[in-house]
N, CA and C of each residue as an Amber inpcrd file, in Angstrom:
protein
   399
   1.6670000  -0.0240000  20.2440000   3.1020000   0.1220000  20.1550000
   3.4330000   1.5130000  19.6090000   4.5880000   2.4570000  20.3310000
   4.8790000   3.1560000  19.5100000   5.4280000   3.5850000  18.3430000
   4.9340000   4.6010000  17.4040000   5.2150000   4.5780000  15.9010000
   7.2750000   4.7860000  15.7490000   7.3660000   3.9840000  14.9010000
   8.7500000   3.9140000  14.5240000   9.6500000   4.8770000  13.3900000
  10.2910000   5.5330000  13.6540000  10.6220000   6.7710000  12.7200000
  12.3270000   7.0760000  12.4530000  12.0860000   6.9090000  11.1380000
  13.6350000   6.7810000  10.6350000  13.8810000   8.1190000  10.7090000
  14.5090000   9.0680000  10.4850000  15.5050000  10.0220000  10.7550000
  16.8470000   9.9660000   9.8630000  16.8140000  10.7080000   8.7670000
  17.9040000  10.8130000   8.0890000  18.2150000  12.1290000   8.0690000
  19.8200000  12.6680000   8.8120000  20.2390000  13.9220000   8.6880000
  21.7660000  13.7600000   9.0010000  22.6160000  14.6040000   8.4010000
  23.5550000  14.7020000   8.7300000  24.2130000  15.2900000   9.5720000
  23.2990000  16.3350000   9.8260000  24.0890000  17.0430000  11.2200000
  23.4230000  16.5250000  12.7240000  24.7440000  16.4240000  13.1170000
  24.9910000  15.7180000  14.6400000  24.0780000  16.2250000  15.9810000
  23.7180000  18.0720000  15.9030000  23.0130000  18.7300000  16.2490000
  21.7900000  18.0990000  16.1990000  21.3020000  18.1230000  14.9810000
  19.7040000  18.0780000  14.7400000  19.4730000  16.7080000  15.1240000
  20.7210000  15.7950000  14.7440000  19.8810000  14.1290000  15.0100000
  19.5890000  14.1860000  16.5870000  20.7980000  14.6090000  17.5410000
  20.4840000  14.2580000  18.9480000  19.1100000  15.3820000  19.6270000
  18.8690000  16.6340000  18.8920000  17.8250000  17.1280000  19.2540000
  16.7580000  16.4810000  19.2080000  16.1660000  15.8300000  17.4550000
  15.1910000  15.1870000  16.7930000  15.3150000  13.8820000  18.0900000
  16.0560000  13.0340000  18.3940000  16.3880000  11.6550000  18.9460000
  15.8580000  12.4290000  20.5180000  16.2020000  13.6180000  21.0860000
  15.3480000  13.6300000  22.1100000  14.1610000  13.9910000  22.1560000
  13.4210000  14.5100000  20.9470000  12.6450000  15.3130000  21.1830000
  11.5450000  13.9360000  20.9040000  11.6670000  13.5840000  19.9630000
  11.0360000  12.2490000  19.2560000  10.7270000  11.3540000  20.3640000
  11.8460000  11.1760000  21.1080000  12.0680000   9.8940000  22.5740000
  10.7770000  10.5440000  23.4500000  11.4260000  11.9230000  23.8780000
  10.4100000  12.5990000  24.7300000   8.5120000  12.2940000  24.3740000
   8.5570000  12.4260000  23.3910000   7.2140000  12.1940000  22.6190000
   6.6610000  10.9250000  22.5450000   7.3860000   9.7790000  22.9310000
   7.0900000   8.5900000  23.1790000   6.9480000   7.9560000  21.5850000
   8.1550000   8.3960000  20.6800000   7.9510000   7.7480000  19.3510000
   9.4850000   6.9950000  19.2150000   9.8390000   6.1620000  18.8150000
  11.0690000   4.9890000  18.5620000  11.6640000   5.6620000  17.3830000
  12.8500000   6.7770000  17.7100000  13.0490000   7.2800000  16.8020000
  14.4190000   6.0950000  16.3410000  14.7370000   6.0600000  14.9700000
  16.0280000   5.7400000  14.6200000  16.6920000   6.5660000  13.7350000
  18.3870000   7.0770000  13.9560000  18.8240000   8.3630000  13.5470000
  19.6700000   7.9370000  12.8260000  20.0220000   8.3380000  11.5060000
  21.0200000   7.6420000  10.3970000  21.6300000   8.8590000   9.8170000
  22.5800000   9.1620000   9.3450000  23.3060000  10.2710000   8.8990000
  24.0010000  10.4290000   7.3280000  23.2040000   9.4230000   6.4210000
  23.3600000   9.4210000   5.2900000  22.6580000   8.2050000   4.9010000
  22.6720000   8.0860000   3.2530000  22.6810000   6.5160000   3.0400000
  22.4890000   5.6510000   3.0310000  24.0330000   5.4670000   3.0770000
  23.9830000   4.2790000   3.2180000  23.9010000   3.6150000   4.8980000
  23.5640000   4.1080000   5.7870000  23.3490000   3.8080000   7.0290000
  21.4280000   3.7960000   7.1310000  21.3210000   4.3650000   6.2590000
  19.4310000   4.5730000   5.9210000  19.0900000   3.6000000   5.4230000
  19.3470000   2.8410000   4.4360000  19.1620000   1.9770000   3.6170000
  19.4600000   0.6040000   4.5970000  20.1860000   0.2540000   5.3810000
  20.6330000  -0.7160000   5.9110000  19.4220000  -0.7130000   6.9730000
  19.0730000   0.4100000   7.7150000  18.1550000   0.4130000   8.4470000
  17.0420000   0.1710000   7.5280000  16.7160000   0.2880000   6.5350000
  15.4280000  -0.2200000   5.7700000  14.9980000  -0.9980000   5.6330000
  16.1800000  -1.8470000   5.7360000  16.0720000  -3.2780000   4.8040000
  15.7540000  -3.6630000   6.2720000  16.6470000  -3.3060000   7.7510000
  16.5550000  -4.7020000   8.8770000  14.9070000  -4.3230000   9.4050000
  13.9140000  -3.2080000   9.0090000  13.3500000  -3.0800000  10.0700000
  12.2830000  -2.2220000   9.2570000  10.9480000  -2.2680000   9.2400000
   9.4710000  -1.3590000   8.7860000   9.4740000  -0.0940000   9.6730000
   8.8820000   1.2410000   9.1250000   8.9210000   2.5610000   9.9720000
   7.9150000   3.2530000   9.4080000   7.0010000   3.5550000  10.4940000
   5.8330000   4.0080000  10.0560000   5.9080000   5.4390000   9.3720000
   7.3000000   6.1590000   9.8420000   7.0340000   7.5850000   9.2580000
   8.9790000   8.0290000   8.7420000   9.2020000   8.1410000   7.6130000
  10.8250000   8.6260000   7.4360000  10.5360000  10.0730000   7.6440000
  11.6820000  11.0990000   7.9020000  12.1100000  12.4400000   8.0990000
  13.1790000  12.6630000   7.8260000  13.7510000  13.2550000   6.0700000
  14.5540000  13.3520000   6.5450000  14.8140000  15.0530000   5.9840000
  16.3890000  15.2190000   5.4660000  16.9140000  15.8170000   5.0000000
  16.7330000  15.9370000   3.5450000  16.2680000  17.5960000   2.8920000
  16.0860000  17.3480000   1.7710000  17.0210000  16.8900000   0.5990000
  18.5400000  17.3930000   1.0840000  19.7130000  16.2680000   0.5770000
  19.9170000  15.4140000   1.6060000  20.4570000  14.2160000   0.7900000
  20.6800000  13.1380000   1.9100000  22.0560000  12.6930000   1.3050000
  23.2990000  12.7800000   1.8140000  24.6530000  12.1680000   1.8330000
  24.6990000  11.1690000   1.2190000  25.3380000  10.7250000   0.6290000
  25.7260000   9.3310000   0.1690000  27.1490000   9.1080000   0.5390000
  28.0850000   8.3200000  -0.0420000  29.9050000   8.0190000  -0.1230000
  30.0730000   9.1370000  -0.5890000  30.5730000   9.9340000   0.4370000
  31.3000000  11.6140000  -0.0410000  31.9490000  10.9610000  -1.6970000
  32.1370000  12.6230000  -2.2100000  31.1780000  13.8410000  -1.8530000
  29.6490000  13.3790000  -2.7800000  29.2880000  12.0080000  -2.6200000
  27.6970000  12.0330000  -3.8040000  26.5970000  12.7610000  -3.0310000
  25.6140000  12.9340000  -3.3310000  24.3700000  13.7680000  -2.4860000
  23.2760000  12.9010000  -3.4960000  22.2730000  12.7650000  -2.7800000
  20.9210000  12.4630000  -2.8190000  19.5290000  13.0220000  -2.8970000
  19.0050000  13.8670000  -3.9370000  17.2690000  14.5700000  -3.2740000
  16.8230000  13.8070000  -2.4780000  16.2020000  14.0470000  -1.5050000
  15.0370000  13.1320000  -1.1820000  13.8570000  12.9730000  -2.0170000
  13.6480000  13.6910000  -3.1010000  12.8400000  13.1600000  -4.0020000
  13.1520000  11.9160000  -4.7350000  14.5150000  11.5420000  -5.1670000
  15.1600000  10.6130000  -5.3470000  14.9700000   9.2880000  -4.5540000
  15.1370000   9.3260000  -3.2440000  15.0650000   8.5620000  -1.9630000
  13.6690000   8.1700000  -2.1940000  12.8350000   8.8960000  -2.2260000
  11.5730000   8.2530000  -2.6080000  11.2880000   7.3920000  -3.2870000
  11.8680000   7.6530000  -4.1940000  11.6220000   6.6110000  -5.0180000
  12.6180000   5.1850000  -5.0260000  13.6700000   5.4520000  -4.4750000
  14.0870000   4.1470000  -4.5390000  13.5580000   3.6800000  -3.1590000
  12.9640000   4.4540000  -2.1470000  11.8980000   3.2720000  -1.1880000
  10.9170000   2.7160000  -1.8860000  10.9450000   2.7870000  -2.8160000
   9.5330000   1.9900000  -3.2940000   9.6450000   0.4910000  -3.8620000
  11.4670000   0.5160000  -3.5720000  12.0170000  -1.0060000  -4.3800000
  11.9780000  -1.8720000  -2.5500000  11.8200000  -0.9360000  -1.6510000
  11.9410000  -1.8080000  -0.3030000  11.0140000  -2.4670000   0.1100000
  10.1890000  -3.4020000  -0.2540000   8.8270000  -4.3170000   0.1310000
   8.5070000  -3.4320000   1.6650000   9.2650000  -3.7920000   2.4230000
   8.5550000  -3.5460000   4.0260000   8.9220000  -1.5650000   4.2610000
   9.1270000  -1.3280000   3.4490000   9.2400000   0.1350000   3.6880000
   8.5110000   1.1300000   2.4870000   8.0440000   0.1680000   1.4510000
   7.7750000   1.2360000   0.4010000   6.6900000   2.0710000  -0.2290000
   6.0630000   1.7900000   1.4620000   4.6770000   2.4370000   1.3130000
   4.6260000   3.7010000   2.4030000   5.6440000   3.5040000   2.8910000
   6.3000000   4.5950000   4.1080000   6.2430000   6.2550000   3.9780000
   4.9180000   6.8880000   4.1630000   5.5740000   8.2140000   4.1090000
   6.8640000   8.8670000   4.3470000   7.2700000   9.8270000   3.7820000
   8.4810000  10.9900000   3.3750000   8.0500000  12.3400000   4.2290000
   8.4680000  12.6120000   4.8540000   8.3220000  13.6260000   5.4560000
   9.6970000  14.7400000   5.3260000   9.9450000  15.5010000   4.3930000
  11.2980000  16.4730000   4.5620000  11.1690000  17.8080000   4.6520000
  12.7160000  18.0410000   5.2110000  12.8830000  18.8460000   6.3850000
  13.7470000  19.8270000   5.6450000  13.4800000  21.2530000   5.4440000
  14.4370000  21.9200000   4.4600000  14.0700000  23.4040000   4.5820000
  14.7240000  24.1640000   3.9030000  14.9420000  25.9490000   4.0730000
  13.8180000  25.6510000   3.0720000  13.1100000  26.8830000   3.3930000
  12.3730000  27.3400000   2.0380000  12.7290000  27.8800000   1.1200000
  13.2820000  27.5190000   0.2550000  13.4350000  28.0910000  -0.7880000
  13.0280000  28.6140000  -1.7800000  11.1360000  28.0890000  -2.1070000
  10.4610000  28.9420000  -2.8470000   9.5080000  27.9340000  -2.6110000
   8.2260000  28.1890000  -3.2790000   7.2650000  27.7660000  -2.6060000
   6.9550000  26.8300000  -4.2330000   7.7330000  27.1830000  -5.3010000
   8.0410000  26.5790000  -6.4880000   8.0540000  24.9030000  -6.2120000
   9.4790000  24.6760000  -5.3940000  10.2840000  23.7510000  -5.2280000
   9.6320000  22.8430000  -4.2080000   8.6100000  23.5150000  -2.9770000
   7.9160000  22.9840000  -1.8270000   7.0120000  21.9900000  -2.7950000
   6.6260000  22.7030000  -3.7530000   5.2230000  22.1380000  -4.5110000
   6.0530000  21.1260000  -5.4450000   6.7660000  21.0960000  -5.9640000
   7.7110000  19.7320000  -6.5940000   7.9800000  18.7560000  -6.1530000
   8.3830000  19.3810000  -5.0050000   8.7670000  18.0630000  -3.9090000
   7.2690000  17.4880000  -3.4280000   6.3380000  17.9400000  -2.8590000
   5.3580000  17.5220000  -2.8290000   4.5330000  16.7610000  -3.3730000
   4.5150000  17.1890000  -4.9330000   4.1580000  16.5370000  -6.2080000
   4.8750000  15.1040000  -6.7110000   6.4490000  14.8950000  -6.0970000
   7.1550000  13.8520000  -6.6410000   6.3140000  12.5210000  -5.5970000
   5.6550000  12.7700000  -4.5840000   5.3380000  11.7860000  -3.7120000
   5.6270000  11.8870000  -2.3690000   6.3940000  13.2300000  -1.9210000
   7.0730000  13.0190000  -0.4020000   5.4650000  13.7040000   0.2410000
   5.2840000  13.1100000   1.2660000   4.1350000  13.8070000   2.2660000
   4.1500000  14.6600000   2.6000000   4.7800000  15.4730000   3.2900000
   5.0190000  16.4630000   4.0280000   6.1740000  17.4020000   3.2880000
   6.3140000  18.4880000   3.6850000   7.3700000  20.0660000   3.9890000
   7.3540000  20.2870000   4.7850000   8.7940000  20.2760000   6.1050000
   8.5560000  20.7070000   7.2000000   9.6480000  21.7590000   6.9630000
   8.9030000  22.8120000   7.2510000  10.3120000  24.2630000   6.5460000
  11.3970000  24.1450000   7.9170000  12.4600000  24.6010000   7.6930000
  13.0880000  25.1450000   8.4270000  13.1480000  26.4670000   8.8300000
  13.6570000  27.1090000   9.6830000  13.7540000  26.4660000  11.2770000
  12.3030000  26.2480000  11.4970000  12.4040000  25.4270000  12.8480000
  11.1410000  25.0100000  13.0590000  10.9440000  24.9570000  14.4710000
   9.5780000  24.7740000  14.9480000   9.4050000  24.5700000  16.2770000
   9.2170000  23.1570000  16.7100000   9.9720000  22.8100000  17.8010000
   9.0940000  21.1670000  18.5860000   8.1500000  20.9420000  18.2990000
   6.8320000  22.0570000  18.7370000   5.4100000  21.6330000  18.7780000
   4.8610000  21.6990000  17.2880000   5.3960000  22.5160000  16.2660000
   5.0930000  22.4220000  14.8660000   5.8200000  21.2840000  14.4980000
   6.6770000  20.6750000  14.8460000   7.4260000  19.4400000  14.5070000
   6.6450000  18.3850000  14.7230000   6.3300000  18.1000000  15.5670000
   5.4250000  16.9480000  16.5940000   3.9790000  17.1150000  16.2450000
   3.5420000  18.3750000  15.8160000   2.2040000  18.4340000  15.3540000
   1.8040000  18.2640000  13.7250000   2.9900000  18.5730000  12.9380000
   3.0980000  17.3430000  11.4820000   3.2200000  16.1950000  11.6350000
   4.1310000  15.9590000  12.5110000   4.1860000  14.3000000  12.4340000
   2.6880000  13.7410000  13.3310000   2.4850000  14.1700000  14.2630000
   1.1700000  13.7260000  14.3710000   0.1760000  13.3340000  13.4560000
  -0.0670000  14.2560000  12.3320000  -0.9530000  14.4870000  11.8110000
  -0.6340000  13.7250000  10.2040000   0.3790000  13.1520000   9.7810000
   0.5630000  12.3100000   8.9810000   0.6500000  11.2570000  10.0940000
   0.7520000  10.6560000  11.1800000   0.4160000   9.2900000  11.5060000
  -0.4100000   9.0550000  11.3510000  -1.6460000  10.3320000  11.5030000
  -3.2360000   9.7050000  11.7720000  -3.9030000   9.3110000  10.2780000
  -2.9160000   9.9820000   9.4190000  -3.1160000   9.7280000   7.8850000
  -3.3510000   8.6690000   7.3130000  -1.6400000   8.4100000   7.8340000
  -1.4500000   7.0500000   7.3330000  -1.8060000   5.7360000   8.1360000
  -2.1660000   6.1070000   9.9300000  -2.5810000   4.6080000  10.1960000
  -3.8050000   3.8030000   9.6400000  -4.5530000   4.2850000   8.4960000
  -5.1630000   3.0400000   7.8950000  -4.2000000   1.9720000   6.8820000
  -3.0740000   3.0890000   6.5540000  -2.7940000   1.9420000   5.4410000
  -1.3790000   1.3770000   5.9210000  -1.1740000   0.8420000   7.4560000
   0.0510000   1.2230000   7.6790000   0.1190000  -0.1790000   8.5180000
   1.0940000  -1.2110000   8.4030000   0.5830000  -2.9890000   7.6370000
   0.3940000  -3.6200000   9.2780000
Protein backbone atom coordinates (compact mmCIF):
# COMPACT_ATOMS: atom_id res chain seq x y z
CA UNK A 1 0.00 0.00 0.00
CA UNK A 2 1.09 3.36 -0.53
CA UNK A 3 2.78 5.42 2.31
CA UNK A 4 0.29 7.98 3.76
CA UNK A 5 1.49 11.61 4.37
CA UNK A 6 0.01 14.38 6.25
CA UNK A 7 0.99 17.75 4.93
CA UNK A 8 0.61 20.70 7.08
CA UNK A 9 1.06 24.21 5.35
CA UNK A 10 -0.63 27.14 4.96
CA UNK A 11 0.01 28.35 1.78
CA UNK A 12 -2.39 27.32 -0.95
CA UNK A 13 0.62 27.30 -3.50
CA UNK A 14 2.77 24.83 -1.79
CA UNK A 15 -0.17 22.45 -0.61
CA UNK A 16 -1.49 21.96 -4.35
CA UNK A 17 2.21 21.69 -5.61
CA UNK A 18 3.25 19.16 -2.56
CA UNK A 19 -0.56 17.31 -3.32
CA UNK A 20 0.71 16.95 -6.96
CA UNK A 21 3.93 16.23 -6.65
CA UNK A 22 3.36 13.63 -3.71
CA UNK A 23 0.18 12.08 -5.97
CA UNK A 24 2.63 11.98 -8.93
CA UNK A 25 5.03 9.90 -6.75
CA UNK A 26 2.46 7.43 -5.96
CA UNK A 27 2.27 8.53 -2.11
CA UNK A 28 -1.54 9.33 -0.44
CA UNK A 29 -0.82 12.67 0.33
CA UNK A 30 -3.34 14.49 2.86
CA UNK A 31 -3.11 18.46 2.86
CA UNK A 32 -4.28 20.46 6.01
CA UNK A 33 -3.60 24.17 6.40
CA UNK A 34 -3.30 24.61 10.08
CA UNK A 35 -4.30 22.88 13.24
CA UNK A 36 -6.77 22.41 13.85
CA UNK A 37 -7.65 20.67 10.48
CA UNK A 38 -4.21 18.52 11.32
CA UNK A 39 -5.25 17.31 14.41
CA UNK A 40 -8.70 16.14 13.22
CA UNK A 41 -6.90 14.35 10.50
CA UNK A 42 -4.83 12.63 13.28
CA UNK A 43 -7.14 11.46 15.27
CA UNK A 44 -9.50 9.89 11.98
CA UNK A 45 -6.52 8.21 10.35
CA UNK A 46 -2.40 6.73 11.00
CA UNK A 47 0.40 8.44 8.49
CA UNK A 48 3.46 7.03 7.95
CA UNK A 49 5.35 10.34 7.38
CA UNK A 50 4.00 14.26 8.62
CA UNK A 51 5.62 17.41 6.60
CA UNK A 52 5.02 20.19 7.67
CA UNK A 53 5.55 23.86 8.17
CA UNK A 54 8.00 25.02 10.64
CA UNK A 55 5.12 27.35 12.07
CA UNK A 56 1.95 25.79 11.94
CA UNK A 57 -1.37 28.15 12.28
CA UNK A 58 -3.64 27.62 14.83
CA UNK A 59 -7.28 29.98 15.49
CA UNK A 60 -5.73 33.22 14.09
CA UNK A 61 -3.64 34.98 14.97
CA UNK A 62 -2.07 31.78 17.52
CA UNK A 63 1.04 30.04 15.73
CA UNK A 64 2.52 26.76 16.58
CA UNK A 65 6.56 25.47 16.32
CA UNK A 66 6.52 22.39 14.94
CA UNK A 67 8.73 21.50 17.60
CA UNK A 68 5.74 21.99 19.73
CA UNK A 69 3.51 19.78 17.32
CA UNK A 70 5.80 17.17 18.10
CA UNK A 71 5.24 16.80 20.94
CA UNK A 72 1.75 16.98 21.34
CA UNK A 73 1.75 13.96 18.57
CA UNK A 74 2.98 11.95 21.05
CA UNK A 75 -0.50 12.21 23.09
CA UNK A 76 -2.04 10.61 19.59
CA UNK A 77 -1.82 6.64 20.15
CA UNK A 78 -2.09 5.91 16.25
CA UNK A 79 0.10 8.79 15.22
CA UNK A 80 2.69 9.23 17.91
CA UNK A 81 5.37 7.44 16.69
CA UNK A 82 5.07 9.26 13.28
CA UNK A 83 8.08 10.97 11.98
CA UNK A 84 8.25 15.03 11.60
CA UNK A 85 9.66 16.01 8.71
CA UNK A 86 9.88 20.21 8.45
CA UNK A 87 10.01 22.39 5.86
CA UNK A 88 11.60 25.94 6.51
CA UNK A 89 14.17 28.91 5.41
CA UNK A 90 17.38 28.39 6.86
CA UNK A 91 17.91 30.37 9.20
CA UNK A 92 21.02 29.22 10.87
CA UNK A 93 22.29 26.06 11.14
CA UNK A 94 21.93 26.89 15.17
CA UNK A 95 18.13 26.48 14.97
CA UNK A 96 18.32 23.38 12.13
CA UNK A 97 20.22 21.54 14.99
CA UNK A 98 17.41 22.43 17.75
CA UNK A 99 14.85 21.49 15.83
CA UNK A 100 16.48 18.35 15.09
CA UNK A 101 17.46 17.72 18.62
CA UNK A 102 13.69 18.39 19.93
CA UNK A 103 12.72 15.01 17.98
CA UNK A 104 11.58 16.21 14.42
CA UNK A 105 13.41 13.84 11.71
CA UNK A 106 14.22 15.69 9.09
CA UNK A 107 15.17 19.67 7.77
CA UNK A 108 14.00 20.12 4.52
CA UNK A 109 15.46 23.80 3.81
CA UNK A 110 13.74 25.92 1.68
CA UNK A 111 13.48 26.50 -1.47
CA UNK A 112 13.77 23.20 -2.55
CA UNK A 113 13.80 20.82 -5.35
CA UNK A 114 11.05 17.88 -6.27
CA UNK A 115 13.79 15.39 -6.54
CA UNK A 116 15.55 16.65 -3.17
CA UNK A 117 12.01 16.62 -1.81
CA UNK A 118 11.08 13.06 -2.81
CA UNK A 119 14.59 11.91 -2.13
CA UNK A 120 14.22 12.89 1.86
CA UNK A 121 11.12 11.57 2.05
CA UNK A 122 12.25 8.48 0.51
CA UNK A 123 14.86 8.03 2.67
CA UNK A 124 13.05 8.54 6.06
CA UNK A 125 10.40 5.91 4.80
CA UNK A 126 13.07 3.39 4.48
CA UNK A 127 13.99 4.49 8.09
CA UNK A 128 11.15 4.21 9.54
CA UNK A 129 9.48 1.12 7.78
CA UNK A 130 10.70 -1.18 10.54
CA UNK A 131 8.98 0.53 13.18
CA UNK A 132 6.00 1.62 11.30
CA UNK A 133 2.72 -0.58 12.85
Amino acid sequence: MAPKILVITNNLNEQVSLLLLLTAAQYLPTCCDGLPSALTALQASSFDVIITDAIIYDTPPQKMAAVEFASLLKEIPQNSQTPVLVMGDMISLHHIMNTLQSGIARFIPKPYTSADFLDTLAAELRIAEPYCR
